[in-house]
C-alpha positions in Angstrom: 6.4 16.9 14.9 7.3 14.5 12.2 10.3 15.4 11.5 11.4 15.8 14.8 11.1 11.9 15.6 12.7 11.0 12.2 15.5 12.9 13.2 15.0 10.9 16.9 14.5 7.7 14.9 17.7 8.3 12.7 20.0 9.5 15.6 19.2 6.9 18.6 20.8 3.8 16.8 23.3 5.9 15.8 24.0 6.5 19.3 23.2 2.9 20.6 25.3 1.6 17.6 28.4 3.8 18.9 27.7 2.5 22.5 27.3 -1.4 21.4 30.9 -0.7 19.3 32.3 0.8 22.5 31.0 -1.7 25.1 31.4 -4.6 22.8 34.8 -6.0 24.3 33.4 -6.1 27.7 30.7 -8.1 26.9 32.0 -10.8 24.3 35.8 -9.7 24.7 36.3 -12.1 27.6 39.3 -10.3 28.7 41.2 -12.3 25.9 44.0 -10.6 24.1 44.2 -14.0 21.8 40.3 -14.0 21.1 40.5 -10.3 20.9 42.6 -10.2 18.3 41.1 -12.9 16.2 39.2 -13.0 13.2 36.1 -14.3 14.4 36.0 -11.2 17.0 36.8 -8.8 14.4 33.9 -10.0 12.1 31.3 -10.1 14.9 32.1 -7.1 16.7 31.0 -4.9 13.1 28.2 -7.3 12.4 26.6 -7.4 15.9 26.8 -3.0 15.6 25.1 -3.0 12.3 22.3 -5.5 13.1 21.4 -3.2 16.5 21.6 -0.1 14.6 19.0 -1.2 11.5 17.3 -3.1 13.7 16.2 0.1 15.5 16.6 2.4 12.1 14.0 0.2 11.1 11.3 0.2 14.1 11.7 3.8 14.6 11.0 4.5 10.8 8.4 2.6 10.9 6.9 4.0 14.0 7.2 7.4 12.6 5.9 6.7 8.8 2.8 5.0 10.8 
């Protein structure tokens, strides 16, 4: 059963980290070709991703190792 939800805890921010990527110009995009092609979007949009994805990596390790 272990293993079973570390793979669970491994593949759901995966998959939340693939829709935050996806959904991320709705939400912070404004519909701005100029700010959407900036640099400040292009470093939040990877940073934001990564931050969801190891925050959950990390609760769902931890909730398994417990």
């Amino acid at each position: 059963m272990t293993i079973i939800f570390g793979i669970l805890a491994i593949l759901i921010p995966v998959l939340v980290g693939s829709m935050v990527w996806k959904h991320f110009d709705r939400y912070c995009g404004r519909d701005d070709e100029a700010y959407i092609n900036s640099l400040e979007h292009f470093l939040k949009k990877p940073s934001v991703t990564l931050l969801c994805g190891f925050a959950l990596l990390w609760i769902g390790m931890a909730l398994v190792f417990s």
